[in-house]
C-alpha positions as CSV (number, residue, x, y, z in Angstrom):
1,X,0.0,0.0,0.0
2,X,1.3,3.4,-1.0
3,X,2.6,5.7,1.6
4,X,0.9,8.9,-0.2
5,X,-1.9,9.3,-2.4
6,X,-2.4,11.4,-5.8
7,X,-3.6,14.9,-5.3
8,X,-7.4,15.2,-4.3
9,X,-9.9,15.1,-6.6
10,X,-13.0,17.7,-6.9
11,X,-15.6,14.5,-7.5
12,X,-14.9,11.2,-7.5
13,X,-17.5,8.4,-9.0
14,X,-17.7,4.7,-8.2
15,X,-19.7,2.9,-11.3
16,X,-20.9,3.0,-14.9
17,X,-24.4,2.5,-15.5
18,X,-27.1,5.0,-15.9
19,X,-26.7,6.6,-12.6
20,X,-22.6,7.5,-12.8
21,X,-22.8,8.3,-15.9
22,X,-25.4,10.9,-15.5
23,X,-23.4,12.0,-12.9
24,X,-20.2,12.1,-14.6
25,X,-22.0,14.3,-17.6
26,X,-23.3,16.6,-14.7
27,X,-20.2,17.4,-12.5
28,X,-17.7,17.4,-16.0
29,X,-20.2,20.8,-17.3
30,X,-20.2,22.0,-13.9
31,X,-16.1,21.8,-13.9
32,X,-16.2,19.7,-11.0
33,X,-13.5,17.4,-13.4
34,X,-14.7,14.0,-12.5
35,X,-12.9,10.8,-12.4
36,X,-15.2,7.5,-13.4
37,X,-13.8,4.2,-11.8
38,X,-15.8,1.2,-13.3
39,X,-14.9,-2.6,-12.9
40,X,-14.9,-5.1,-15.5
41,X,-18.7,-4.4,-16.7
42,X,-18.2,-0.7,-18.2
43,X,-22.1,0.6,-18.5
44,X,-23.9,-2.0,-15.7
45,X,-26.3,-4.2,-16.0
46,X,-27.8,-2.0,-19.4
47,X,-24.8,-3.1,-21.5
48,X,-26.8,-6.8,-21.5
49,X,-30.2,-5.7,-22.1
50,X,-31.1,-6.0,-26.1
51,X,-33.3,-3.2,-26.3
52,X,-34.8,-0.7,-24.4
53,X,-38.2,0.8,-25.1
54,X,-39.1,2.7,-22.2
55,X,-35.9,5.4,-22.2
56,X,-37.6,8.6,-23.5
57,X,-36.1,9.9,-26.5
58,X,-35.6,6.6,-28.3
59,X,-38.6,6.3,-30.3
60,X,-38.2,2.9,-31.7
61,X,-35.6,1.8,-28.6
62,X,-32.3,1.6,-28.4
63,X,-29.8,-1.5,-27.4
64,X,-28.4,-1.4,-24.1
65,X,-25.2,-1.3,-24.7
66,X,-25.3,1.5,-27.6
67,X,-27.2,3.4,-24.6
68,X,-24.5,3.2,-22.2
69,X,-21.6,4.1,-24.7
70,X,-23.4,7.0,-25.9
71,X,-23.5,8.4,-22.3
72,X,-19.7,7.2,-21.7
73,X,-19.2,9.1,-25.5
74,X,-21.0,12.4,-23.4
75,X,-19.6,12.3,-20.4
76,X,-15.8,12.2,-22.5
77,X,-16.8,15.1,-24.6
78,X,-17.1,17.2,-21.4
79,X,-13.9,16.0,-19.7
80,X,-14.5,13.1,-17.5
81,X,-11.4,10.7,-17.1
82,X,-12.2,7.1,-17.1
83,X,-10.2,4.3,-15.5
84,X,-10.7,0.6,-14.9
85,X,-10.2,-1.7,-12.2
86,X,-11.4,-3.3,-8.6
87,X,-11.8,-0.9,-5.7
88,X,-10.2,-2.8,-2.9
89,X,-10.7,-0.3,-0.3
90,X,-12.4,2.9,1.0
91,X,-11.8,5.7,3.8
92,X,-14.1,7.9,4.5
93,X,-13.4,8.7,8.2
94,X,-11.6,11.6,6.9
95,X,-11.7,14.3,3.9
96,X,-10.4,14.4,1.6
97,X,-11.8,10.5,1.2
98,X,-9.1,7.6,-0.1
99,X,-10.1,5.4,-2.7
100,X,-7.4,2.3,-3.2
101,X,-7.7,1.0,-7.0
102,X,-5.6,-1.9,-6.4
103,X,-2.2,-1.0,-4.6
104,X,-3.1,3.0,-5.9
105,X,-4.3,5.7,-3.8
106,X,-6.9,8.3,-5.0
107,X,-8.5,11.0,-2.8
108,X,-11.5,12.8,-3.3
109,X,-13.0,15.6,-2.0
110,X,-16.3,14.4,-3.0
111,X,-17.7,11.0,-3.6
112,X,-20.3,9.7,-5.4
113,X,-21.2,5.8,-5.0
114,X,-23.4,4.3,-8.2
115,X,-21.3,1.0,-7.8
116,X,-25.8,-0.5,-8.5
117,X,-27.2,-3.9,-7.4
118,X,-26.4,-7.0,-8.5
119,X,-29.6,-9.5,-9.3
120,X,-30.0,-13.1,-7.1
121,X,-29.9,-15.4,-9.9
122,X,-30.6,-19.3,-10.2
123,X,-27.3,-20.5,-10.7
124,X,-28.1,-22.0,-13.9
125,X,-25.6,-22.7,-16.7
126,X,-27.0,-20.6,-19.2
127,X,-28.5,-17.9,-17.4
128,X,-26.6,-15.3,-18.3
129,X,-26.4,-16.5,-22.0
130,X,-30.0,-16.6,-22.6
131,X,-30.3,-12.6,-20.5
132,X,-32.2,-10.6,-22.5
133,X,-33.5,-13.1,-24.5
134,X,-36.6,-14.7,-22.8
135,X,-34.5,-14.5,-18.9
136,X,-35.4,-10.9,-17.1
137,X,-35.2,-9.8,-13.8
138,X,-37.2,-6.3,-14.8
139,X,-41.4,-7.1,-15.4
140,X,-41.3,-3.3,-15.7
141,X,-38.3,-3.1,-18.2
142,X,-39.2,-6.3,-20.7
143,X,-43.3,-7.2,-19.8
144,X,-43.8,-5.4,-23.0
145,X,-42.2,-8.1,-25.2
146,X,-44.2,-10.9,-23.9
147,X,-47.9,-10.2,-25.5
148,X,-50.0,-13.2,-25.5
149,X,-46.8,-15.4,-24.3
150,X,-46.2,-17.9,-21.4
151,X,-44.2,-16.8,-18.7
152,X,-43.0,-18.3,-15.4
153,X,-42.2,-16.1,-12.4
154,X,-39.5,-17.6,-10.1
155,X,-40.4,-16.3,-6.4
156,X,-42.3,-16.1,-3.6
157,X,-42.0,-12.7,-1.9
158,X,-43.4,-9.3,-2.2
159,X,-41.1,-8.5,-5.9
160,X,-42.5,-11.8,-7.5
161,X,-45.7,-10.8,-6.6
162,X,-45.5,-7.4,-8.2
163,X,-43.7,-8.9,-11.4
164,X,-46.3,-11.6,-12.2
165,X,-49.4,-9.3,-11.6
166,X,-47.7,-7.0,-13.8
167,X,-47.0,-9.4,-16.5
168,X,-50.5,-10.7,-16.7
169,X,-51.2,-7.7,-18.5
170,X,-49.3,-8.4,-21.5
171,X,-48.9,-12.8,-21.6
172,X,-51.6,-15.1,-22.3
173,X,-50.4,-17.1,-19.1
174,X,-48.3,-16.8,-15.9
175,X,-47.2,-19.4,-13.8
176,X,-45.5,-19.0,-10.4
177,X,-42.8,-21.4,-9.4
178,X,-42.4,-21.7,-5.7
179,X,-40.3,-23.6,-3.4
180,X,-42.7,-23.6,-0.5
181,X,-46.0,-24.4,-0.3
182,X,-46.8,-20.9,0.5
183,X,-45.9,-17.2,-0.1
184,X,-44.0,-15.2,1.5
185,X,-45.1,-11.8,0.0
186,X,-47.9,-9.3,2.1
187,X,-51.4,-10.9,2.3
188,X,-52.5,-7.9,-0.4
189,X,-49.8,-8.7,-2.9
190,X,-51.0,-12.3,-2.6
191,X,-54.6,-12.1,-2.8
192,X,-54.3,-9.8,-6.1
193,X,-52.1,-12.1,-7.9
194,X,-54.2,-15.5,-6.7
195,X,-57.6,-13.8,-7.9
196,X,-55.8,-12.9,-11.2
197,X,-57.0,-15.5,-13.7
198,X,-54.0,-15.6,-15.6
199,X,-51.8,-16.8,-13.1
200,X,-51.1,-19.8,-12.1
201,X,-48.9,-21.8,-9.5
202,X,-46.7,-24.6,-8.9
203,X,-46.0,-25.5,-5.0
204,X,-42.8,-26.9,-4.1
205,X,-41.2,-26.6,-7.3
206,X,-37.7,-25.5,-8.4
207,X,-36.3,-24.4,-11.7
208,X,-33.3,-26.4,-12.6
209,X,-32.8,-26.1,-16.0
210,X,-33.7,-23.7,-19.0
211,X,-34.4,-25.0,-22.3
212,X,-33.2,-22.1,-25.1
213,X,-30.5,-20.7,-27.0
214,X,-29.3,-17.7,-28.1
215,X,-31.4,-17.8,-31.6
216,X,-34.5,-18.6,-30.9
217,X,-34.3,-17.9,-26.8
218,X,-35.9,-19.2,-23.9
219,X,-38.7,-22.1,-24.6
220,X,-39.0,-24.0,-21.3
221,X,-37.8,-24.7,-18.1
222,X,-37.3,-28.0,-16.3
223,X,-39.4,-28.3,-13.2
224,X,-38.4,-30.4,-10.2
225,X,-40.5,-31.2,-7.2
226,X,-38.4,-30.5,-4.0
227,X,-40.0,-33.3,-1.7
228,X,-40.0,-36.0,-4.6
229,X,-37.2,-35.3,-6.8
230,X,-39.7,-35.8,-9.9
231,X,-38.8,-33.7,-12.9
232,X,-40.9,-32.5,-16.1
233,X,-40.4,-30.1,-18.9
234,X,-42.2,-27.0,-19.1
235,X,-42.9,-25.2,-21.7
236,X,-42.7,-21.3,-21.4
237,X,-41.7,-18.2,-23.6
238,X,-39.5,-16.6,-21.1
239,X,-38.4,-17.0,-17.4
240,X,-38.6,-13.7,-14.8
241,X,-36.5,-14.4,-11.8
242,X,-37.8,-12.5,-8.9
243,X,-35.6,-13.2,-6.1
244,X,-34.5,-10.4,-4.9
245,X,-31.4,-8.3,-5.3
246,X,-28.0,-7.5,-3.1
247,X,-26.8,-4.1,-3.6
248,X,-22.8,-3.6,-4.2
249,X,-22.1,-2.3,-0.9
250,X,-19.7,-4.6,0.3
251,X,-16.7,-1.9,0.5
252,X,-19.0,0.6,2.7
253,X,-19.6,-1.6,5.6
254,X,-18.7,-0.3,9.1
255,X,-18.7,3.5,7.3
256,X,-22.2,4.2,5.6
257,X,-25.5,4.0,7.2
258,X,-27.5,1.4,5.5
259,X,-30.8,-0.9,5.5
260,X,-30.7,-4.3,6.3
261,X,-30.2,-5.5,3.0
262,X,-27.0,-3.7,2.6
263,X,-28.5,-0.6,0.5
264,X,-27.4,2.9,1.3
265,X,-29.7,4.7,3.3
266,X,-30.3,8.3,2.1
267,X,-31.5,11.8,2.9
268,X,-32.1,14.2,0.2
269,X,-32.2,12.6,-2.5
270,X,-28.8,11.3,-2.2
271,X,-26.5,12.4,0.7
272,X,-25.4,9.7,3.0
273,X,-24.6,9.9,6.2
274,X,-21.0,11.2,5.9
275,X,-21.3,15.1,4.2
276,X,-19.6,15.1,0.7
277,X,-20.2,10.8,0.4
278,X,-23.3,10.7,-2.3
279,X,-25.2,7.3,-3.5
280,X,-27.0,7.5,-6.6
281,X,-29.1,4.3,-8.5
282,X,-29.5,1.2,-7.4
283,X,-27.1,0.8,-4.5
284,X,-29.5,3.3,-2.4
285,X,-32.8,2.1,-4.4
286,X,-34.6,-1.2,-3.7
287,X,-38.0,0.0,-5.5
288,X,-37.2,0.8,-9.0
289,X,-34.6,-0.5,-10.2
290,X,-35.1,1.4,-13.6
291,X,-32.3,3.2,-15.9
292,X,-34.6,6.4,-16.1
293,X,-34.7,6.6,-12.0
294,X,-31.1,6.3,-11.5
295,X,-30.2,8.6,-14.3
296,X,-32.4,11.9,-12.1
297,X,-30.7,10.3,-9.3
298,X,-27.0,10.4,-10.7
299,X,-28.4,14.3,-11.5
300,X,-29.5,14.9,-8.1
301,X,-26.0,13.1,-6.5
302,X,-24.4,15.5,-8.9
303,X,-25.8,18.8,-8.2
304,X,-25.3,18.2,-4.6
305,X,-21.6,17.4,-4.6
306,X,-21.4,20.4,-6.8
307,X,-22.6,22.6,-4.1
308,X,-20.8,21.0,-1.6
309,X,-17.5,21.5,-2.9
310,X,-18.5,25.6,-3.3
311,X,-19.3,25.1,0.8
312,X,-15.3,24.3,1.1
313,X,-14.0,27.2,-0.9
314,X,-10.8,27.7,-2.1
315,X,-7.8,25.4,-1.1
């Protein structure tokens, strides 16, 4: 570990998707010459979603991954400095903050976290293969592209809920797949989604394999009953895991205020508990989880480190 770090920064951001990015563009016009550290996934969780629909300005959608380079392209063309690697360590019990990137020091003056949540997935093979084409973890973001289609919702809690009522206003049929015998989600989420009579259920069930390929994508799951072992094919147009999520906060432990599910807690908008540390996106949002939300938030985290910095003055 260094003995001495580089010169301070005026705005330092953790992240790549939607919400650092938007930041980035904000603090760069606002001379606040920001530095973008993003890990092996420049862009998020975006750069693997085919196409968006529900970004305004994009009439007839836009991929994912054009998305996210066009606001890395923006964010450039103001000034912003971008550099890869893994975080390995943060201290923010004193100002300016440090920032290790590997054995390298950075310090920052202010700090804005958009380092996003990362989606509880199956642990299947080919998940991540067939992503974006029939597996979603986003009703909101891809329910559109399943009109009059079979869908199974993995999940038994409040989220799944939400996602497969949501659904059954596009498919022609929604099945739940559960582990349990019963939900877990609030008696109102539950009762709307059992009187719905497009959804369906399968008790004590798991999802162990997914039948697709990158062509044609998802077209069934394998179905196994946990207290008999028994498995069957079933046949399905995509697969919506609804598991929940774990926000990227692993590094902030011990220093940042957060919920029990490890996401930032914040006050307006996006100031943390430590003055000059912002969170922006999905690391301090459990609710939304869409690109749109933590773009205004990257904005908000932004303007406020902006201002903060003119509260320090001159060095």
């Amino acid at each position: 570990m260094p003995a001495t770090c580089k010169s301070p920064l005026e705005t330092l951001i953790l992240g790549s998707g939607p919400a650092g990015l938007t930041a980035a563009i904000y603090s760069a016009r606002a001379r606040c010459c920001p530095l973008v550290i993003h890990g092996r996934q420049p862009g998020g969780q975006l750069t693997t979603t085919t196409v968006i629909e529900n970004y305004p300005g994009f009439v007839e959608g836009i991929d994912g991954g054009e998305l996210m380079a066009r606001m890395q392209q923006q964010a450039e063309r103001f000034g912003t400095q971008f550099l890869e690697g893994e975080v390995s360590r943060v201290e923010l019990t004193k100002t300016p903050f440090r920032i290790w990137l590997d054995e390298e020091c950075y310090q920052t003056k202010t700090l804005i976290i958009s380092t996003g949540a990362s989606p509880k997935m199956l642990g299947l093979p080919n998940e991540w293969e067939l992503y974006g084409r029939g597996v979603s973890v986003c009703a909101t973001c891809d329910g559109f592209f399943f009109k009059e289609k079979d869908i199974v919702v993995v999940g038994g809690g409040d989220t799944a809920m939400e996602e497969a009522s949501f659904l059954a206003r596009f498919a022609r049929r929604v099945t739940v797949v559960h582990r349990r015998d019963e939900l877990r989600a609030s008696p109102p989420l539950q009762k709307r989604a059992m009187d719905n009579k497009k959804i369906g259920f399968r008790w004590n069930s798991q999802v162990v394999a997914i039948h697709g390929d990158q062509q044609r994508g998802v077209h069934g799951v394998r179905l196994r009953d946990v207290h008999s072992g028994a498995e069957e094919d079933f046949s399905c147009d995509g697969l919506f895991i609804a598991i929940g999520h774990t926000p990227n906060t692993e590094l902030f432990k011990g220093q940042l205020h957060m919920d029990q599910d490890g996401y930032l807690l914040t006050k307006n908008g996006c100031e943390t508990n430590i003055p000059g540390v912002f969170a922006a996106g999905d690391v301090q949002d459990p609710n939304f989880r869409q690109a749109i939300t933590a773009a205004g938030s990257g904005c908000m985290a932004a303007m406020l480190a902006e201002r903060y910095l003119d509260t320090l003055g001159e060095d």
